[in-house]
VORO-193878 format. One record per residue (C-alpha): x, y, z; residue number from 1. Coordinates in Angstrom, 1 decimal. Layout:
BEGIN
<atom><X>X</X><Y>Y</Y><Z>Z</Z><n>NUM</n></atom>
...
//
This chain:
BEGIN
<atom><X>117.8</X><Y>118.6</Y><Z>105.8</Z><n>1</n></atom>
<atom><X>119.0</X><Y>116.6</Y><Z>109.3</Z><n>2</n></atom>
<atom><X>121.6</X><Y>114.2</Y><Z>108.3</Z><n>3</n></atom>
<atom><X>119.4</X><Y>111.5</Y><Z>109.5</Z><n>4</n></atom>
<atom><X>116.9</X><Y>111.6</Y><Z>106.9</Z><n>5</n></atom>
<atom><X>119.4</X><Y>112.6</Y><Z>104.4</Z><n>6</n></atom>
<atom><X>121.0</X><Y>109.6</Y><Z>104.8</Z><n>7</n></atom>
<atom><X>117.8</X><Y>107.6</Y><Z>104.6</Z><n>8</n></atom>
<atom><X>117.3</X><Y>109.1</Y><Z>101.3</Z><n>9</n></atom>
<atom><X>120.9</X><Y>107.8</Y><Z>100.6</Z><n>10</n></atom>
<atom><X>120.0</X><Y>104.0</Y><Z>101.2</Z><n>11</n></atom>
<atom><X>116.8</X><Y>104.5</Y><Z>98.9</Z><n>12</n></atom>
<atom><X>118.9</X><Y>106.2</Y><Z>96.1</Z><n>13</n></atom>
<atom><X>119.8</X><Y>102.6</Y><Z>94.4</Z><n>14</n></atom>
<atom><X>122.9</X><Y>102.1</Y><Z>92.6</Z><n>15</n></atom>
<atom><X>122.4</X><Y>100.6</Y><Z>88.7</Z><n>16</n></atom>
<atom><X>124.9</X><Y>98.5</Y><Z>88.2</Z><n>17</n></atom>
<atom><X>123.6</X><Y>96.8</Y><Z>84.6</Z><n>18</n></atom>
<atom><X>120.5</X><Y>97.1</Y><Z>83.3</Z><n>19</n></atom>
<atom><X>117.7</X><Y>95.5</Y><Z>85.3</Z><n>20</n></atom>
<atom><X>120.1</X><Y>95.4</Y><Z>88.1</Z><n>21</n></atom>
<atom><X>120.4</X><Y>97.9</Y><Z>91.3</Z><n>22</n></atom>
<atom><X>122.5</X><Y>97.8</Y><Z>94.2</Z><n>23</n></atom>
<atom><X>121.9</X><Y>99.2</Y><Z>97.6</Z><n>24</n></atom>
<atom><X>123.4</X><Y>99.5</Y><Z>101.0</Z><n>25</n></atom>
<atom><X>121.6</X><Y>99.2</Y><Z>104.5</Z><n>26</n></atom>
<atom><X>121.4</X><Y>101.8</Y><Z>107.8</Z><n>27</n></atom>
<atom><X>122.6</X><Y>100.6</Y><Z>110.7</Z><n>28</n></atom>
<atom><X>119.3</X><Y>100.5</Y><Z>113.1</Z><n>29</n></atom>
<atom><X>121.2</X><Y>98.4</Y><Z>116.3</Z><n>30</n></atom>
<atom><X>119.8</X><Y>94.7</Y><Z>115.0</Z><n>31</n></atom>
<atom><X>121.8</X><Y>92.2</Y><Z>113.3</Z><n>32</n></atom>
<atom><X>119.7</X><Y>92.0</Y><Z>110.7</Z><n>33</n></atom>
<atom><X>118.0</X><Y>94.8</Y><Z>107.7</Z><n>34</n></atom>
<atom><X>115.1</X><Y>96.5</Y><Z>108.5</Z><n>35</n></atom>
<atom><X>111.9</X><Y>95.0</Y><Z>106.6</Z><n>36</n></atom>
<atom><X>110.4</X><Y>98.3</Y><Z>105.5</Z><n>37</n></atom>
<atom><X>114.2</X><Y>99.5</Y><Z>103.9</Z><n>38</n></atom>
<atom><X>114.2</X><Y>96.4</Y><Z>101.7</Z><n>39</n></atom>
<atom><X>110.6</X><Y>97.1</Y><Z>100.9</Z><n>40</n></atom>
<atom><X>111.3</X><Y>100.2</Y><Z>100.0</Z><n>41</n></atom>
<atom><X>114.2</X><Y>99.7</Y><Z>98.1</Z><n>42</n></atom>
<atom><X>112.8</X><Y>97.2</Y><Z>95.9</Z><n>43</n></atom>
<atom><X>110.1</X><Y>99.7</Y><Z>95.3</Z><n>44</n></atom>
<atom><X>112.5</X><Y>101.8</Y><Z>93.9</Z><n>45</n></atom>
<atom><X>114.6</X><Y>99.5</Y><Z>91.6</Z><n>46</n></atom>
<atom><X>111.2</X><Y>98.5</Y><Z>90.2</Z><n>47</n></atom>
<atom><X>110.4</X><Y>102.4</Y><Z>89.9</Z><n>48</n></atom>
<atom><X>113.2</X><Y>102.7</Y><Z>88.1</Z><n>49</n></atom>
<atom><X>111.8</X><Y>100.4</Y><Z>85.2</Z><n>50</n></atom>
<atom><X>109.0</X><Y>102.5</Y><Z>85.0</Z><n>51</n></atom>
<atom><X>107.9</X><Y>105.4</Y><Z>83.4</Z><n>52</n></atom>
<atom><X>105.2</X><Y>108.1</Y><Z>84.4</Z><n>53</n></atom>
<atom><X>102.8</X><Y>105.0</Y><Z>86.0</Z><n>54</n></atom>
<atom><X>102.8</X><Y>105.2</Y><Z>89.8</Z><n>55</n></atom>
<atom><X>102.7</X><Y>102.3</Y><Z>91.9</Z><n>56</n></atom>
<atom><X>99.4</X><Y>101.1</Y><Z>92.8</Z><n>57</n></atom>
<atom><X>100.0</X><Y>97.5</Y><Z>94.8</Z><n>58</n></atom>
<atom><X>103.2</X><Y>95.2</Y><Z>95.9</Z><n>59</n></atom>
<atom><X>103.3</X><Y>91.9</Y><Z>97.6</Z><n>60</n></atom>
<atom><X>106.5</X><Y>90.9</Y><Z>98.9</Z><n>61</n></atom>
<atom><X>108.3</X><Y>88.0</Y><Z>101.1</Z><n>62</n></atom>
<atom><X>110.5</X><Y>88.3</Y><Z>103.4</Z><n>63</n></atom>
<atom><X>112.7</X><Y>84.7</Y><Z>102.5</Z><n>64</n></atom>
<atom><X>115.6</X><Y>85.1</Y><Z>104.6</Z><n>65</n></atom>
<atom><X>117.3</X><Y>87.8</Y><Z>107.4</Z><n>66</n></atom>
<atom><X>119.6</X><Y>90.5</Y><Z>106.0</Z><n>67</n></atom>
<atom><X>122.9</X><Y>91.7</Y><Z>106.8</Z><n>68</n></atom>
<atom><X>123.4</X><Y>95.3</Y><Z>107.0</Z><n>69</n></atom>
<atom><X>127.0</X><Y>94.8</Y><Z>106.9</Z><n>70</n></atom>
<atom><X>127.0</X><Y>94.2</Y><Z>103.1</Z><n>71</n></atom>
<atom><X>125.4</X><Y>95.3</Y><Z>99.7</Z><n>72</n></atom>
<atom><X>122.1</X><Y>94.0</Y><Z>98.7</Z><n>73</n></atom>
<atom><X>121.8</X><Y>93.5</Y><Z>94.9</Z><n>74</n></atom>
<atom><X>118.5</X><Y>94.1</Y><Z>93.6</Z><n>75</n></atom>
<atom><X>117.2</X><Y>92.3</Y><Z>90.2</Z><n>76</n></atom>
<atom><X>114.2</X><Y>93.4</Y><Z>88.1</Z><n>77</n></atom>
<atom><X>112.1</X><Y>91.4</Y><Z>85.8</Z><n>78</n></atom>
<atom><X>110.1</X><Y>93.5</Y><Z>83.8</Z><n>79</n></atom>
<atom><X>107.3</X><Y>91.1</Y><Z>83.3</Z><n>80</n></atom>
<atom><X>104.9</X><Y>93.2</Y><Z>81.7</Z><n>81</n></atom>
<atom><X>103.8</X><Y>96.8</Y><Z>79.9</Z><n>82</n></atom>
<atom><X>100.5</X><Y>97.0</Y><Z>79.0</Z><n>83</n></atom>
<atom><X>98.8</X><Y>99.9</Y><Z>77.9</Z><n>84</n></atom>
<atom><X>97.3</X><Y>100.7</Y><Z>81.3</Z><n>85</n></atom>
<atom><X>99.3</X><Y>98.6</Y><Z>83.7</Z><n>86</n></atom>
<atom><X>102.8</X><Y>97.5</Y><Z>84.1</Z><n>87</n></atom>
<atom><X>103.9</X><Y>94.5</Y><Z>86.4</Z><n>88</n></atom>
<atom><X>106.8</X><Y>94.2</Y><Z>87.9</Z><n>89</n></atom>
<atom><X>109.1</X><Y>91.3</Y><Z>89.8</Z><n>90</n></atom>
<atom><X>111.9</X><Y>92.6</Y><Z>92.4</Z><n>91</n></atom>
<atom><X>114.3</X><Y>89.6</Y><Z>93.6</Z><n>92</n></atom>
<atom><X>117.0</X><Y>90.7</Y><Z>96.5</Z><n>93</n></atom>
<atom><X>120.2</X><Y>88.8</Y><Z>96.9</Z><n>94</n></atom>
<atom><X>122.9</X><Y>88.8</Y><Z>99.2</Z><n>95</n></atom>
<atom><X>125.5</X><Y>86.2</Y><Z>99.2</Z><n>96</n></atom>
<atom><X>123.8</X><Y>84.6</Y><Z>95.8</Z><n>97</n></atom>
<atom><X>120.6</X><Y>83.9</Y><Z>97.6</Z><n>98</n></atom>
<atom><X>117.2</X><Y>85.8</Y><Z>97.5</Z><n>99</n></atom>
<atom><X>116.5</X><Y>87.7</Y><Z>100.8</Z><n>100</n></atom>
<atom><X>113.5</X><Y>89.1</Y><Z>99.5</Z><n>101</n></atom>
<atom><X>110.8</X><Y>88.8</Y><Z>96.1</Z><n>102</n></atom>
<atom><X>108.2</X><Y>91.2</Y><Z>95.6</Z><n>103</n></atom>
<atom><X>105.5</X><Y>91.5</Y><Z>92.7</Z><n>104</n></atom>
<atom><X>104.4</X><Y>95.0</Y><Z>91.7</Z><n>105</n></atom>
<atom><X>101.8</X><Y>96.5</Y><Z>89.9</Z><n>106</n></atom>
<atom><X>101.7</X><Y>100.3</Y><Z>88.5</Z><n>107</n></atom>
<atom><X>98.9</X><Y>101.9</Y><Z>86.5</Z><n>108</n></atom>
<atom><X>98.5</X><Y>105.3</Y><Z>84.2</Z><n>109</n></atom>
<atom><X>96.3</X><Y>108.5</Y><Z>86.4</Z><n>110</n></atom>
<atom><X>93.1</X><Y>107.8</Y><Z>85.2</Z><n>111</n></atom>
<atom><X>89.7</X><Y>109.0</Y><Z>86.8</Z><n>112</n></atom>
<atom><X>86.8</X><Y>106.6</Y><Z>88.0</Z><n>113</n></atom>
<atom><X>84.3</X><Y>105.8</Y><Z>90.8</Z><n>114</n></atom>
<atom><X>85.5</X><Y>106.8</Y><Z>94.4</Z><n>115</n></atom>
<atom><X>84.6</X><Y>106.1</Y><Z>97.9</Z><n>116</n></atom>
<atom><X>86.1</X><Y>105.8</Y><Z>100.8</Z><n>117</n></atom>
<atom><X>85.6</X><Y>104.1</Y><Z>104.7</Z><n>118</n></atom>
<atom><X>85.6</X><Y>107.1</Y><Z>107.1</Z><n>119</n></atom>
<atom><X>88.6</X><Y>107.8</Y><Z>109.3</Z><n>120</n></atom>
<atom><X>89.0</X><Y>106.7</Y><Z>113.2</Z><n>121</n></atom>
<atom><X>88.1</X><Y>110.0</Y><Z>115.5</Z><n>122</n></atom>
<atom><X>91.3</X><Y>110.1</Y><Z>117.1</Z><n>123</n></atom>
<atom><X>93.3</X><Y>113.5</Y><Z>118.3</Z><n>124</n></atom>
<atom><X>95.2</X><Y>114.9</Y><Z>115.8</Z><n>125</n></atom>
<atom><X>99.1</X><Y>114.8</Y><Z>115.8</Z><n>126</n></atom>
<atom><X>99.9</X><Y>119.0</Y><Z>117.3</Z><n>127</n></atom>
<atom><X>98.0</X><Y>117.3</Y><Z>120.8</Z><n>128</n></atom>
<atom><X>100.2</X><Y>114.7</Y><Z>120.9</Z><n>129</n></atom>
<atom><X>103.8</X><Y>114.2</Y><Z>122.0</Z><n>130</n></atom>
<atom><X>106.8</X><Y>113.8</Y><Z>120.6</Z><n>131</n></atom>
<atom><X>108.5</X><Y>110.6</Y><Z>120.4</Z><n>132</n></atom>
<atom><X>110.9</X><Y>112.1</Y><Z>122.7</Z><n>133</n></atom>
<atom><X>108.7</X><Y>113.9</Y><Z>125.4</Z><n>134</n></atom>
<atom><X>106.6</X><Y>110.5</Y><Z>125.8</Z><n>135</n></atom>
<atom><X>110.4</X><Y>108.6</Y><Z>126.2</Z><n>136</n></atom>
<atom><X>111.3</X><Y>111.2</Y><Z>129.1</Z><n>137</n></atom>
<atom><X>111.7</X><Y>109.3</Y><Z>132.4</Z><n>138</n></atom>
<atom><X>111.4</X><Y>106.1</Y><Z>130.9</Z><n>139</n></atom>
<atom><X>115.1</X><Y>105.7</Y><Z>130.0</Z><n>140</n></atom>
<atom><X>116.3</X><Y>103.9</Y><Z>132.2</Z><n>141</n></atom>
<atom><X>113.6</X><Y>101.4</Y><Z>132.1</Z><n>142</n></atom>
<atom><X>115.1</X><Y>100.0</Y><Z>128.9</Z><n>143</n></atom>
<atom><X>118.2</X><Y>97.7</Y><Z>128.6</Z><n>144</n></atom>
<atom><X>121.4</X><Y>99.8</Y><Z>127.9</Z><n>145</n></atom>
<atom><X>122.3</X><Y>97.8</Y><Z>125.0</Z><n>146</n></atom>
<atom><X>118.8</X><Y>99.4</Y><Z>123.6</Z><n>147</n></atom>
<atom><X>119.4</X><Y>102.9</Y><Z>124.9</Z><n>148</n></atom>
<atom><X>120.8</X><Y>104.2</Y><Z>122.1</Z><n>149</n></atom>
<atom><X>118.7</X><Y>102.5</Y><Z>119.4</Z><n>150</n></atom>
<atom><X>115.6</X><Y>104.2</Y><Z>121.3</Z><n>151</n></atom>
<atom><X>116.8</X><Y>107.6</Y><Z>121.9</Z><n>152</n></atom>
<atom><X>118.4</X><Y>107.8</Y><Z>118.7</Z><n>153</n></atom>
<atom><X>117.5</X><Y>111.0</Y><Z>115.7</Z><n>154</n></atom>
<atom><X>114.8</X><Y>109.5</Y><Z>113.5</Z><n>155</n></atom>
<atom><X>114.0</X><Y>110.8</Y><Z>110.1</Z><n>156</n></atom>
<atom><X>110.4</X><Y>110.0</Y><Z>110.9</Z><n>157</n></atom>
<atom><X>108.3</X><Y>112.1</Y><Z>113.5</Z><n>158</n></atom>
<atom><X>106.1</X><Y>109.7</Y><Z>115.0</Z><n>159</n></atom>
<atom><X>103.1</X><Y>110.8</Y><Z>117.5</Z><n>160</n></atom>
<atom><X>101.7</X><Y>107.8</Y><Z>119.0</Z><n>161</n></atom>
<atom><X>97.9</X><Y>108.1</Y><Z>120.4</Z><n>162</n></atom>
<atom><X>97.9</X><Y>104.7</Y><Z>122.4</Z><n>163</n></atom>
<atom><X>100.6</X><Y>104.6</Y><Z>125.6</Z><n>164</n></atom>
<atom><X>102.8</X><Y>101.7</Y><Z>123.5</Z><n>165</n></atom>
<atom><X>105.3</X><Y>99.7</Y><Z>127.1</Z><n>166</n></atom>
<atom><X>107.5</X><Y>97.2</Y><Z>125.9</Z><n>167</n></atom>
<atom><X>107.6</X><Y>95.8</Y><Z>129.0</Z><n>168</n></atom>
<atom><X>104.3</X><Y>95.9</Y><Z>130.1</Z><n>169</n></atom>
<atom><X>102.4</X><Y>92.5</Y><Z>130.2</Z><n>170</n></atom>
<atom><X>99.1</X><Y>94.0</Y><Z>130.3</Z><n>171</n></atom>
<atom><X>96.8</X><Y>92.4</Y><Z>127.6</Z><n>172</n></atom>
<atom><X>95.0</X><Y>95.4</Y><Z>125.0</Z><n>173</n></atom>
<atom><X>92.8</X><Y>95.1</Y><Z>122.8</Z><n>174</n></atom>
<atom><X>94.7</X><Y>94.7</Y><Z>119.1</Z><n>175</n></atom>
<atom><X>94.7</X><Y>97.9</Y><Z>117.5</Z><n>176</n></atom>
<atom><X>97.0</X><Y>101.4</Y><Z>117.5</Z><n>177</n></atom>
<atom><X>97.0</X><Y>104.4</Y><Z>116.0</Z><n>178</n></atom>
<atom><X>100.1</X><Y>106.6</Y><Z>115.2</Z><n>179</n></atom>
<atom><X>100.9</X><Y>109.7</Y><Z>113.3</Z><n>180</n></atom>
<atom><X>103.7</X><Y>109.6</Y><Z>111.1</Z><n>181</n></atom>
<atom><X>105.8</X><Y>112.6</Y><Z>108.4</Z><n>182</n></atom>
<atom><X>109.3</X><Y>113.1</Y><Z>107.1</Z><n>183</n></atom>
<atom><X>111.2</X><Y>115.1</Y><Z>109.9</Z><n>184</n></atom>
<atom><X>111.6</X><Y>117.8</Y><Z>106.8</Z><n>185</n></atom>
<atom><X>110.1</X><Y>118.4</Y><Z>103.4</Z><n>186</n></atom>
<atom><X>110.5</X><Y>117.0</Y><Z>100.4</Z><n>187</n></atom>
<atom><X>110.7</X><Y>116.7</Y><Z>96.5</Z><n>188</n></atom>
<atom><X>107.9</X><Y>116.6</Y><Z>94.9</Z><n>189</n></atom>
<atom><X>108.5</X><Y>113.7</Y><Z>93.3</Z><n>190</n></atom>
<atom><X>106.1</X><Y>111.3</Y><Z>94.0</Z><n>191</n></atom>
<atom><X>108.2</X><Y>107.9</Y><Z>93.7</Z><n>192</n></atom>
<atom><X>110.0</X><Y>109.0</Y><Z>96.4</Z><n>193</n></atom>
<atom><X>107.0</X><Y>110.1</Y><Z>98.7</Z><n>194</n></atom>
<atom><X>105.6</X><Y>106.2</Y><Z>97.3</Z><n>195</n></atom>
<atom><X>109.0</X><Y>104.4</Y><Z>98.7</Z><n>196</n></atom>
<atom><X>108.9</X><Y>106.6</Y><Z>101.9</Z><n>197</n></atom>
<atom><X>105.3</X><Y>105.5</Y><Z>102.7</Z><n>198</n></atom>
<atom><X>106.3</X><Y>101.7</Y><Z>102.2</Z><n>199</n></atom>
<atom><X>109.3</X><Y>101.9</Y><Z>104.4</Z><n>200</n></atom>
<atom><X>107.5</X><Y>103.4</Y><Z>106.8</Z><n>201</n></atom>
<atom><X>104.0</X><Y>100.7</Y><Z>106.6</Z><n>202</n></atom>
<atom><X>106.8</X><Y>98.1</Y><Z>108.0</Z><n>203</n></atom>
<atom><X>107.2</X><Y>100.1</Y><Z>111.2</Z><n>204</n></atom>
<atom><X>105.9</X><Y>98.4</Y><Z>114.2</Z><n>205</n></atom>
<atom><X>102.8</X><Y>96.7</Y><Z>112.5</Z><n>206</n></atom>
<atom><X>103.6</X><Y>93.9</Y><Z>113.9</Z><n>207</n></atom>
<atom><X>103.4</X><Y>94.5</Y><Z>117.5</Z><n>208</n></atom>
<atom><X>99.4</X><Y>95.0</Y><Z>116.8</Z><n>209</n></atom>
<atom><X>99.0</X><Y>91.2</Y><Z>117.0</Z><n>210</n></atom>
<atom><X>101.1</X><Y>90.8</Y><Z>120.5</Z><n>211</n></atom>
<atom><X>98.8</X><Y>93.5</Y><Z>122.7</Z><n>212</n></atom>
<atom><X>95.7</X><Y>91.1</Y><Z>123.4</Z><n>213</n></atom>
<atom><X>98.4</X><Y>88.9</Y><Z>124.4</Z><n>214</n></atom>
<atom><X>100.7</X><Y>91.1</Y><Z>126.5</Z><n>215</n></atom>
<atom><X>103.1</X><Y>90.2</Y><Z>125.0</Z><n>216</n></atom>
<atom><X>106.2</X><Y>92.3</Y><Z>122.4</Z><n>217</n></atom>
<atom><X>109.7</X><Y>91.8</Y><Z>121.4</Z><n>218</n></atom>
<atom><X>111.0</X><Y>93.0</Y><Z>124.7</Z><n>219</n></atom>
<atom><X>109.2</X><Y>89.7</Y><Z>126.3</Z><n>220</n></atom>
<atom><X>111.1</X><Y>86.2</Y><Z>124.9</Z><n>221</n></atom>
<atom><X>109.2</X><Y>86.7</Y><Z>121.4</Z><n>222</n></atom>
<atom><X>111.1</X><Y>86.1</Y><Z>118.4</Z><n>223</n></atom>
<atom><X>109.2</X><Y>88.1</Y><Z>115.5</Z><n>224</n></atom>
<atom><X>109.9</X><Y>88.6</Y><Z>112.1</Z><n>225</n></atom>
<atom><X>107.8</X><Y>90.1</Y><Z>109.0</Z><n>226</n></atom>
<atom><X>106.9</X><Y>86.9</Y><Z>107.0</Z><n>227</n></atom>
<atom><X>104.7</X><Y>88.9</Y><Z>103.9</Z><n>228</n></atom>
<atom><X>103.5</X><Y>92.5</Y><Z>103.5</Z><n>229</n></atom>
<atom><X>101.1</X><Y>94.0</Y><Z>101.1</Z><n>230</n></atom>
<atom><X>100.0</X><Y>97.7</Y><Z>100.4</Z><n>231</n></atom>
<atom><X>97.8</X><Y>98.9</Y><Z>97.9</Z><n>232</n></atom>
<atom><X>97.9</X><Y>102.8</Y><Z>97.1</Z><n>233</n></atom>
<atom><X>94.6</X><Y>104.3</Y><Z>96.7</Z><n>234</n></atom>
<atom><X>95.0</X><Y>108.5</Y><Z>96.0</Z><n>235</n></atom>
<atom><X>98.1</X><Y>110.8</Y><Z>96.0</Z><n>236</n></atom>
<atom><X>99.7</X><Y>112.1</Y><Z>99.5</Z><n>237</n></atom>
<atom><X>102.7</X><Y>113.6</Y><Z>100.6</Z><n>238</n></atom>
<atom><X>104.9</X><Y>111.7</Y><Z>103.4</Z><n>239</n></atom>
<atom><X>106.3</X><Y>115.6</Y><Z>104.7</Z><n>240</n></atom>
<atom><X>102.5</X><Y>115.8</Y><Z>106.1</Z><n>241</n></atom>
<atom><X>101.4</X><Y>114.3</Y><Z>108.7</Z><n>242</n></atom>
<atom><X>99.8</X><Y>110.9</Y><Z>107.8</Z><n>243</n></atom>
<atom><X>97.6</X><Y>108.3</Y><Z>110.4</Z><n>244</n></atom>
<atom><X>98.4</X><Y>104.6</Y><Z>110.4</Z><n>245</n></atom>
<atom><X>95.0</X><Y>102.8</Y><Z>112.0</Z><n>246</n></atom>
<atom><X>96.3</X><Y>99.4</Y><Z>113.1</Z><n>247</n></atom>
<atom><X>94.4</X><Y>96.3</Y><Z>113.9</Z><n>248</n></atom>
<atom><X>95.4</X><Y>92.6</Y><Z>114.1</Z><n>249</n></atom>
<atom><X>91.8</X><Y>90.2</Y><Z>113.1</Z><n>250</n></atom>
<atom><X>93.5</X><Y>87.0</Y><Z>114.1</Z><n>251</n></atom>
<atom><X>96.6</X><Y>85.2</Y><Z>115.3</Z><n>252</n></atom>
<atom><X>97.9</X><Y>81.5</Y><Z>115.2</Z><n>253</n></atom>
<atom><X>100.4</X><Y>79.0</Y><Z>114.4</Z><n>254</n></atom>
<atom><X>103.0</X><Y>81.0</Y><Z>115.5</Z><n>255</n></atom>
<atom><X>102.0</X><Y>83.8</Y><Z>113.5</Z><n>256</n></atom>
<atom><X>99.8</X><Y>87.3</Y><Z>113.7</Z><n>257</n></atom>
<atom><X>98.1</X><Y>89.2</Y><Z>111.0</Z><n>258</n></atom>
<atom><X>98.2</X><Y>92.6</Y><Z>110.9</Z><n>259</n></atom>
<atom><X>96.3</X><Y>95.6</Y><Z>108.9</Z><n>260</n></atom>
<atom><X>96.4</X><Y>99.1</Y><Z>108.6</Z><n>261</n></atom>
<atom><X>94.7</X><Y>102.0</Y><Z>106.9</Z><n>262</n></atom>
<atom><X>96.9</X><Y>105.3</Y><Z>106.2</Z><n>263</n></atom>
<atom><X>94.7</X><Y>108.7</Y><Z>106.2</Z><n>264</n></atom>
<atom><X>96.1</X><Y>112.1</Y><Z>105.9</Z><n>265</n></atom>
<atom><X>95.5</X><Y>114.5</Y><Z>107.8</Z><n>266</n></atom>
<atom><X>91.8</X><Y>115.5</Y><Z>106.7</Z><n>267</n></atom>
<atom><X>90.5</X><Y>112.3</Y><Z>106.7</Z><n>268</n></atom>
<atom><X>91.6</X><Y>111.1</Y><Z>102.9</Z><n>269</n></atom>
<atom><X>92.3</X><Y>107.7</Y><Z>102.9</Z><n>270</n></atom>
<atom><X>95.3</X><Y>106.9</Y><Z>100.4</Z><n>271</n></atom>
<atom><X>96.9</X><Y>103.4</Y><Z>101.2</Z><n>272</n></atom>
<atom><X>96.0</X><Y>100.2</Y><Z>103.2</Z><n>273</n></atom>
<atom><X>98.3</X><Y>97.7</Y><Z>104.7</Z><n>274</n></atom>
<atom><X>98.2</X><Y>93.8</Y><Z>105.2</Z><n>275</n></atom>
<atom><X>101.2</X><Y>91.8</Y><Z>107.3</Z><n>276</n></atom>
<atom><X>101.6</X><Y>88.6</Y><Z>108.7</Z><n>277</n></atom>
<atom><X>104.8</X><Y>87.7</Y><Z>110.8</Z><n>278</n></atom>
<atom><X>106.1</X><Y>85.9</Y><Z>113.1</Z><n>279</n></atom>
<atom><X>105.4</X><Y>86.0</Y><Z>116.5</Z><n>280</n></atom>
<atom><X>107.0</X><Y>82.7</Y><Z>118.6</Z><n>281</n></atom>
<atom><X>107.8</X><Y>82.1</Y><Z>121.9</Z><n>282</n></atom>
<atom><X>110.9</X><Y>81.3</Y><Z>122.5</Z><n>283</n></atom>
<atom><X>110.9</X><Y>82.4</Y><Z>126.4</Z><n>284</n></atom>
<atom><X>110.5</X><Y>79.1</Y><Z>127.8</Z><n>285</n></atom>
<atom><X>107.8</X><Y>80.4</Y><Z>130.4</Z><n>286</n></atom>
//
């Protein structure tokens, strides 16, 4: 296994430190702050950990203040409810004695009932597509060297993106993407861990959806930051196969932009869906 996604195993492999109570400790990405979709994930887990045999079927969380990946994050669970078919969960993160983070989560027994399903995009699948690193090749020193490293860096998730994504491009697109995501290697079978993998990954770069009509990213005077995230898990998967995130953006305003996404695997299943709204203002001055 490559030490990079060993070690992102590492952050989601909490700490308990009293009952109800989890501790965890953050990668270091190249901002000064903790990556949205760890925390998600990470509470995901503590609440996991409060649960038996019941997989996680929906979380809603807020993002209430920046975290620092310099120190622990401390992860409290209220265990607000088992029923006989559904468990409900409350996940509060804390650093420095204030909450960085609260998510509500809901997990329900296997059981068997009606089933359909909207169709997946027809898009190319992930072998026709390149790597992360054959699309970045030539385009290095385009990017601030500060950023360099952050965007040639090992990732433990092979991403093949089917829309041309330019940071620095100002031409307005219409708001939707569509990228192909896996673990770099296989894993357990457990499926908790396949469950927090997914939800780390649903945080990554959902948000940029809402910026493309706009020409706009990150890279151009926007400050943005994930405000709320939902995800609702509809059918079993596995993240070590390859897994598309459809992206679209319905509206933006008020300094904000929603996002949602649809996750199908490979042949066609459709097994999550997505909702985000951030923060998206201009703070360029133009």
């Amino acid at each position: 296994m490559p030490n990079v996604l060993h070690a992102l195993l590492e952050h989601l492999n909490l700490e308990q430190i009293e009952t109800n109570l989890f501790r965890g400790v953050s990668e270091s990405m190249g901002p000064p702050r903790v990556f949205g979709g760890q925390v998600i994930g990470q509470a995901l887990i503590a609440a996991l950990r409060t649960v038996e045999d019941r997989p996680c079927h929906s979380l809603h969380g807020y993002f209430l203040r920046p975290g620092d990946p310099a120190i622990p994050i401390v992860y409290e669970v209220d265990r607000i409810r088992d029923g006989g078919s559904f468990t409900t969960r409350r996940v509060v993160a804390v650093q420095r004695g204030e909450a960085i983070f609260s998510m509500s989560a809901s997990f329900q027994v296997v059981e068997a009932g009606l089933s359909h399903q909207s169709a997946m995009p027809d898009v190319p699948m992930p072998e026709s597509l390149p790597t992360e690193a054959e699309a970045m090749e030539g385009r290095l020193d385009e990017i601030p060297e500060h950023m360099r490293e952050m965007m040639n860096r090992e990732r433990p998730i092979e991403m093949r993106r089917i829309e041309k994504t330019d940071f620095f491009s100002s031409e307005k697109k219409p708001p939707f993407q569509h990228v192909w995501f896996r673990s770099s290697e296989l894993l357990s079978d457990d499926p908790a861990l396949h469950q927090c993998l997914l939800a780390y990954a649903s945080d990554m770069g959902i948000l940029s959806t809402c910026m493309l009509p706009h020409g706009r990213s990150f890279m151009s005077g926007m400050m943005t930051a994930s405000l709320d995230h939902a995800m609702w898990f509809h059918r079993p998967f596995r993240f070590d196969e390859w897994i598309l995130f459809a992206q679209d953006s319905p509206a933006s305003a008020g300094a904000r932009g929603f996002n949602r996404g649809t996750m199908f695997t490979q042949d066609g299943t459709l097994i999550a869906s997505v909702a985000q709204e951030g923060l998206i203002r201009d703070v360029s001055g133009g």
